[in-house]
C-alpha positions in Angstrom: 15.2 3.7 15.7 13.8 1.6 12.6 16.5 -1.7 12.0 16.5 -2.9 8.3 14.7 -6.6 7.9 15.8 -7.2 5.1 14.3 -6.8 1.1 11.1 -9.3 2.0 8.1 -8.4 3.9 7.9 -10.0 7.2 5.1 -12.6 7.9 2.9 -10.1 9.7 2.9 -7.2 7.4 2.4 -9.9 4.4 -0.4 -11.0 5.9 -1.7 -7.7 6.6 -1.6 -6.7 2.9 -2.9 -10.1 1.6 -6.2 -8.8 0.3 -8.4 -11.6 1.9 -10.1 -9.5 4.7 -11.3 -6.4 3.1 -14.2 -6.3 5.3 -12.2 -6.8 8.4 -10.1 -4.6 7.2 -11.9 -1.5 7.2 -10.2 1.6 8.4 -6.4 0.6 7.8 -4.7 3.2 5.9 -1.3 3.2 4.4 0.8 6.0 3.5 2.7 5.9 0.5 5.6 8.1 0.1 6.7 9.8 -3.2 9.1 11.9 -4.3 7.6 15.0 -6.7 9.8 17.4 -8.6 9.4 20.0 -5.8 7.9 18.3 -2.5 7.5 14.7 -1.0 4.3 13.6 -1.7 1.9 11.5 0.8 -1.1 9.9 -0.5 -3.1 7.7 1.8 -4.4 4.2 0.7 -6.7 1.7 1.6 -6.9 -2.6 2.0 -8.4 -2.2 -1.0 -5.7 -0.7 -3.3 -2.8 -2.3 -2.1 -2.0 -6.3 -2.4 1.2 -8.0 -1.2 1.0 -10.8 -3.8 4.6 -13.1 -2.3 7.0 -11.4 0.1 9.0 -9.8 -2.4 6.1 -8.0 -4.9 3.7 -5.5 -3.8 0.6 -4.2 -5.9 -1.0 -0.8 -6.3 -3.7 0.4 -7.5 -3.8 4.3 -7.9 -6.2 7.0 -9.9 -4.4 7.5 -13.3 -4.2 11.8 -13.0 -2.5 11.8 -9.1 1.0 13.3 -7.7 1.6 9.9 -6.6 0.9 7.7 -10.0 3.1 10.6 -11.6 6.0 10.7 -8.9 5.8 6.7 -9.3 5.7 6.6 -12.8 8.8 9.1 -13.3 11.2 8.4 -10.4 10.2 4.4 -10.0 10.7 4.7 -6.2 8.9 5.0 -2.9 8.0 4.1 0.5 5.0 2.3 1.7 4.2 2.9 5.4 1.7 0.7 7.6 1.4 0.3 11.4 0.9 -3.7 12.0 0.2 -4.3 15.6 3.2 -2.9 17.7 5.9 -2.3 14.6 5.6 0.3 12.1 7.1 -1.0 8.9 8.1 1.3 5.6 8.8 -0.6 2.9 11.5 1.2 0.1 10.6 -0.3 -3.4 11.2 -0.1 -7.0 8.7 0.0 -9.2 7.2 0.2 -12.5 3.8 1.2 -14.3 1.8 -1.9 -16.0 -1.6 -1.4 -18.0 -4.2 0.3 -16.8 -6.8 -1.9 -14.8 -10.1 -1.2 -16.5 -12.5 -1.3 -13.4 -16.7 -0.9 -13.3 -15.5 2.4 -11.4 -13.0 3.7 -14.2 -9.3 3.2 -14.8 -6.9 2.6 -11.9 -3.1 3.4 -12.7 -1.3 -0.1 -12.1 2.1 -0.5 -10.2 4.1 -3.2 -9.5 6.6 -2.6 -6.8 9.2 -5.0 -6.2 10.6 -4.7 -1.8 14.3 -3.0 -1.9 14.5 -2.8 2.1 12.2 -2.8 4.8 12.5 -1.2 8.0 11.0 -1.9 11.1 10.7 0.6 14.0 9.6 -1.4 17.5 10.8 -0.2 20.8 10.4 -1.7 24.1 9.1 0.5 25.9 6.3 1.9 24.2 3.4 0.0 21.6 1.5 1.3 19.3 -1.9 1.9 19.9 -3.2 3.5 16.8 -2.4 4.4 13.2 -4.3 6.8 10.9 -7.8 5.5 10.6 -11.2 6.1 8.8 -14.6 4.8 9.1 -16.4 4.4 5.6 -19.5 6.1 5.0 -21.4 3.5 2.8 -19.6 0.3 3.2 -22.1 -1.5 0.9 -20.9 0.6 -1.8 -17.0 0.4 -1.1 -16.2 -3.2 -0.3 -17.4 -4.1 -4.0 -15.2 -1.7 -5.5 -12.2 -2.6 -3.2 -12.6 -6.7 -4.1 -13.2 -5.6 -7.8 -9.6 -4.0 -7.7 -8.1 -6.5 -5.4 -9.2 -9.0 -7.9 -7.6 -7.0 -10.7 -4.5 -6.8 -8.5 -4.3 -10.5 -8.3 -4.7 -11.0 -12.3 -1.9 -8.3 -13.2 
């Protein structure tokens, strides 16, 4: 059963969303959590659209025209999801919509999600050995555009 840590990310899941190993960081995918006029929304994110930028502020970068930049940007609410070694955190935040980042790849909708509560589901007798993963097809052509919007991120 997840137990609340608090409205700060713990150390591990800060440093897991730090931005500074996007190579390394390949294959980790976040779920973030929306809530649409009709359904919950999931969308699926990578290392390099998401930036934890102190314990209490969390970045996102999202395509202007999706459900979740339009659930965002009308309910200013959702849950980010990520598996860090044995814990699965979801992170409840506020947020709001800043300018656009103008990226070499096109505009990327820009959120700024301050943590309201995160919770942290660990049990004893079980670890987790896997979260939802991909493998990029041309990683010469992604990792650029991932440190572009990471550095974008960082700037605000």
């Amino acid at each position: 059963m997840p137990r609340s840590t608090g409205d700060r990310l713990p150390a591990d899941l800060r440093s897991f969303l730090d931005g500074t190993d996007l190579r390394g960081g390949e294959g980790r995918t976040f779920l973030l959590v929306t809530s649409g006029p009709d359904w919950p929304h999931v969308a699926m994110l990578s290392v390099g659209e998401v930036l934890a930028t102190t314990d209490r502020e969390i970045r996102i970068a999202l395509w202007p025209g999706t459900a979740a930049t339009a659930n965002l940007t009308a309910s200013g609410k959702g849950v980010l999801m990520a598996v860090v070694d044995d814990a699965v955190y979801y992170v409840r935040f506020e947020c709001r919509r800043g300018a656009d980042l103008e990226l070499s790849q096109g505009k990327r909708a820009f959120i700024i999600a301050s943590v309201a509560d995160v919770l942290e589901d660990r049990v004893t007798y079980a670890k987790m050995t896997s979260a939802l993963a991909f493998r990029l097809v041309d990683r010469e052509a992604v990792i650029p555009r991932w440190e572009e919007t990471i550095a974008a991120l960082r700037r605000g």
